[in-house]
N, C-alpha and C positions, 0 to 999 in steps of 0.2 A: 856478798849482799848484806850480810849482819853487821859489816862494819858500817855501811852506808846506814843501817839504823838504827845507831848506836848513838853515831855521829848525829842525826835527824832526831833521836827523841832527846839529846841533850839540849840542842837546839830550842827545841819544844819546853824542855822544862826552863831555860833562860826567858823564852819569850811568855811563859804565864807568868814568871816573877816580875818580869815589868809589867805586865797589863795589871798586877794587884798591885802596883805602886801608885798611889794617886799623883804622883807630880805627871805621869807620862802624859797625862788627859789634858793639860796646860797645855799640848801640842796637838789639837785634832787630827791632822795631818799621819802626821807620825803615829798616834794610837789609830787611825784606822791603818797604817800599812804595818803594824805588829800585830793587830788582832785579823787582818785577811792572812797572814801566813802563820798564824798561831792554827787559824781555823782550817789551812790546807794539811796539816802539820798532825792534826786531829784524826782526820782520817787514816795516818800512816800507824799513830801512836794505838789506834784502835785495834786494827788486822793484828798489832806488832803483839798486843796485850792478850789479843784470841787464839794466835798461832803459838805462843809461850806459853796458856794454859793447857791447848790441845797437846801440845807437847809433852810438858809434865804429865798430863793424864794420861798419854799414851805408858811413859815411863811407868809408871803406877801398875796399868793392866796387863804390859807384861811381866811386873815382876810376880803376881799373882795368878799370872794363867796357867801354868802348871796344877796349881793347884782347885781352880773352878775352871771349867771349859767356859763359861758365862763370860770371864773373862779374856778369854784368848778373841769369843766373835768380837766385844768388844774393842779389841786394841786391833783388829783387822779394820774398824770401822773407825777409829782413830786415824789410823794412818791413814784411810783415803782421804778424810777430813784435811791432816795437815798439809797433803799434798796439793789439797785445792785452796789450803787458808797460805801457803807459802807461793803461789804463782797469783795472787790475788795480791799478796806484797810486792809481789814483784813490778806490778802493771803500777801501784803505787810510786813505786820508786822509780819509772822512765821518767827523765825531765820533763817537766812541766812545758808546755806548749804558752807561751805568756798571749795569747789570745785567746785560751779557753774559754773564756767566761764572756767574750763582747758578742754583739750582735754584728749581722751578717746584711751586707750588701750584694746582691746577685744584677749580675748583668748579660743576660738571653739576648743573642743577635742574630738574624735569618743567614744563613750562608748562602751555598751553591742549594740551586733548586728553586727559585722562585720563589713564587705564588705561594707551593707547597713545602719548603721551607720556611716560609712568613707563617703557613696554618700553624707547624711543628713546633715552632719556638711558641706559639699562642700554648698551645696543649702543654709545652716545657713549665709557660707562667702559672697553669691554671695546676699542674701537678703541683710545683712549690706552692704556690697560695693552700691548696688542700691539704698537703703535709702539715703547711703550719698551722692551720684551723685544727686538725689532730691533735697536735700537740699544746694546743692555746695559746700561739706563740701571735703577735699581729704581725701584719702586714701591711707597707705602704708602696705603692708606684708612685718611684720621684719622678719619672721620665720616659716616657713612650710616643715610640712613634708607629701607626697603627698601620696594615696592608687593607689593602679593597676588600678582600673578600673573608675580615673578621679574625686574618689573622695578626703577629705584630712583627714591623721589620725590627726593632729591635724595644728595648723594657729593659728599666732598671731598678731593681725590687728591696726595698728594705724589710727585713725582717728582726722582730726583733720581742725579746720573749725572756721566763727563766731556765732551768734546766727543768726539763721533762722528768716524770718519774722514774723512767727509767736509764734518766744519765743521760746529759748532756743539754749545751746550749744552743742556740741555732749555727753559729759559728762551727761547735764540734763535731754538732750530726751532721753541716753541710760542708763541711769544708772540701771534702775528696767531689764537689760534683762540677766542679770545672775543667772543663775540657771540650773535645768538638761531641757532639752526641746527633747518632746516625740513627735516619728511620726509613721503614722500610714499608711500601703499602700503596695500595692505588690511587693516586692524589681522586679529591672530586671533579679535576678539571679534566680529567682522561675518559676518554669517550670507548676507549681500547678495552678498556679491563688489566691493561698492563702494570706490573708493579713498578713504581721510583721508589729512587732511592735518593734524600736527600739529608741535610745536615744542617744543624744550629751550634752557634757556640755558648758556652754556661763560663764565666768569670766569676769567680768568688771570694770577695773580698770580706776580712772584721772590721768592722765600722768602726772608725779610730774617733776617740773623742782628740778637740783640741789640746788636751793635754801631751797625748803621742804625737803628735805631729803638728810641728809647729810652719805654720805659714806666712810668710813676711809680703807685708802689701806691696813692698815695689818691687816683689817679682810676681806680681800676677798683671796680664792684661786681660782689662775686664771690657765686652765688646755688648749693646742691647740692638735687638731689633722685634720688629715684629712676630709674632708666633705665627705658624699654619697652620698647628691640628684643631681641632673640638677642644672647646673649653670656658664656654660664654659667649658673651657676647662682647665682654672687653677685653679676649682674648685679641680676635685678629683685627683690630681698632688702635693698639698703645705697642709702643715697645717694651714688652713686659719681659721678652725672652734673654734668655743670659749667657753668653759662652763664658770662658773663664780658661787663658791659655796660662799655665804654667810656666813661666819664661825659662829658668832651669832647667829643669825635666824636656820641655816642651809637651806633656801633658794638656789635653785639651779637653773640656766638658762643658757641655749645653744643657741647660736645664727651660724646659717653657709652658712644664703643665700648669705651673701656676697661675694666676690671675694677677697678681703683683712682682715687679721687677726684684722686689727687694726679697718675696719668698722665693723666689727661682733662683738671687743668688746663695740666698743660704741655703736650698738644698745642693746647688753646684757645686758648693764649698763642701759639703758634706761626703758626697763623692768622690771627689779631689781630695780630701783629708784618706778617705778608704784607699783611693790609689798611691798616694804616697807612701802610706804603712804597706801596702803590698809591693810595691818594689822595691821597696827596705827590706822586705823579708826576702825577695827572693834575691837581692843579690849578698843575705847576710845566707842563704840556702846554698847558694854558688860557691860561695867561699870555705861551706862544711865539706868536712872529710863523705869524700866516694861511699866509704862504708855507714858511714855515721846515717845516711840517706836513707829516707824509706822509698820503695819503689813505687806506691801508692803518689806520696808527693813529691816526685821527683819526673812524673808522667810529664813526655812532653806535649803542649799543649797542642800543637799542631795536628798530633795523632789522636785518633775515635778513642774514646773509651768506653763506648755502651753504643750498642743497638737495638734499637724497639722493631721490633719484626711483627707488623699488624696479622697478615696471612695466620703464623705458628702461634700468636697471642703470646712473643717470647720478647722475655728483655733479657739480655749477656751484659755485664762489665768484663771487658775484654782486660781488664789490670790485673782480675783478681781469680778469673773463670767462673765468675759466680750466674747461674742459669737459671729462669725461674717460666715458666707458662702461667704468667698473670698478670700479664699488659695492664690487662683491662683495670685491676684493681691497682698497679702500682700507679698510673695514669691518674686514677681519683685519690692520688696521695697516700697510698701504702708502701711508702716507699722505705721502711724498717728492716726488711730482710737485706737488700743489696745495701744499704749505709750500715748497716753494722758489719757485713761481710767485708767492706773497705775499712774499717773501723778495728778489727781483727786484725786482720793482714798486718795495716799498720803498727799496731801493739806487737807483732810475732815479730814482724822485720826488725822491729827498734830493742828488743828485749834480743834478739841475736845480736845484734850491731852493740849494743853494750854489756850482753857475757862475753863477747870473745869467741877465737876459735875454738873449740874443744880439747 
């Protein structure tokens, strides 16, 4: 581990000698992508500078504890110190995820279950919307298409924000919530009192600016027609609404809540840009080594990974065993105990996969 930060704070002192050169700044470009990894590089060179003093000072208080007991609790209380400043470098030093820092595109679709899988994915939208009001992150729906009775067949959600005080962007904290997610409870259309059980899907995409992902116009077929939903009055009058098929990929997206053709294609494009960067990733994911893999993101999409059980007021992520009795509250966007439990896991599986076996 100490050579990796050896090697990282040389790095570090290279990359302040050119940011105090004034010629570097003659290339904007180039001075902001030395000063964003100067300043990733910051927080390594910091743990690195706190865990070498906790150390020396440990050194120090035992070599005087013999002779003051003052000294001996002290270097007890050293040492737990550096054991939590050296696994605190450690979560430092796993590769860097190169999407940490973008904002997040969410896409909630009704499964199996009807009616009351359209209500589920509505209550899916309104958890993430509440999440990110906690945290002061905004919120836009590019895309929704709405059920009869208030719920939504399916919503596609931009979020987009800084990092929270407590760590992380929307992208970080939401990355692990894609997958099929199961609930359990008496729909309102049941006359029985019986429980369903039914299911939504969550896709989780980082909003790719055009820079990651470059789109070429003659491979898109761009198709307008009239819109259906709510949305003016010049909504269902004009062909405002947009698909936009991907001729490569064959990737498809519709965009029509807007009022203008021309804003429905730029938010289609905006989605399209999200999904291209996402199956860049997974098939750069496919091609990483078995071990290298967290099992967190390597969940296959097909299979539940969380169950909201209304009856027990119980939500399970089924990835990580994480169990809580507070539906109700993660439901109105308290949703920090089970995203940092997947946020964990992840950290634990990657920090084995890069010590080795023992």
């Amino acid at each position: 581990m100490f050579e990796a930060v050896e090697t990282l704070m040389a790095e570090h002192a290279e990359l302040e000698r050119r940011l105090s050169d004034p010629a570097i700044h003659a290339d904007q470009a180039e001075a902001r992508k030395v000063g964003r990894r100067y300043s990733e590089l910051q927080q390594v060179a910091g743990a690195y500078e706190a865990w070498k003093q906790t150390n020396d000072d440990l050194a120090a208080a035992r070599e005087l504890a013999p002779e003051d007991a003052s000294f001996a609790e002290e270097a007890e209380r050293l040492a737990e110190r550096l054991v939590e400043q050296e696994q605190a470098l450690r979560l430092l030093l796993l590769p860097r995820d190169p999407n940490e820092d973008k904002n997040v595109i969410l896409e909630i679709k009704a499964g199996e279950g009807g009616a009351e899988s359209a209500l589920f994915a509505g209550d899916l939208l309104r958890m993430y919307m509440r999440y990110a009001e906690r945290s002061s992150w905004k919120t836009e729906v590019m895309d929704a298409a709405d059920s009869d009775l208030g719920g939504v067949k399916s919503v596609t959600l931009a979020v987009k924000g800084k990092a929270t005080a407590g760590g992380g962007t929307p992208y970080a904290r939401l990355q692990f919530e894609g997958g099929v997610h199961r609930v359990q409870r008496v729909p309102v259309t049941e006359s029985q009192g019986r429980i369903h059980t039914s299911a939504a899907g969550v896709l989780v995409m980082p909003e790719a600016e055009e820079i990651d992902v470059a789109i070429e116009e003659k491979d898109l077929r761009i198709d307008v027609y009239r819109s259906s939903g709510p949305g003016g009055q010049s909504v269902n009058t004009t062909d405002s609404a947009v698909r936009i098929t991907h001729v490569p990929t064959g990737i498809v997206v519709s965009c029509q809540n807007e009022k203008s053709q021309l804003q429905n294609k730029e938010q289609a494009l905006r989605i399209l840009r999200a999904r291209l960067l996402q199956q860049a990733q997974e098939a750069a994911d496919a091609e990483a080594s078995a071990a290298r893999r967290s099992q967190v993101r390597t969940v296959d999409r097909s299979e539940r990974i969380r169950t909201y059980n209304f009856p027990q007021n119980r939500i399970t992520d089924h990835r990580v065993g994480y169990t809580a009795y507070n539906l109700d509250h993660v439901l109105d966007g308290e949703l920090d105990g089970v995203v940092d439990a997947l946020i964990t896991a992840d950290q634990q599986e990657r920090l084995a996969a890069l010590e080795g076996p023992a």
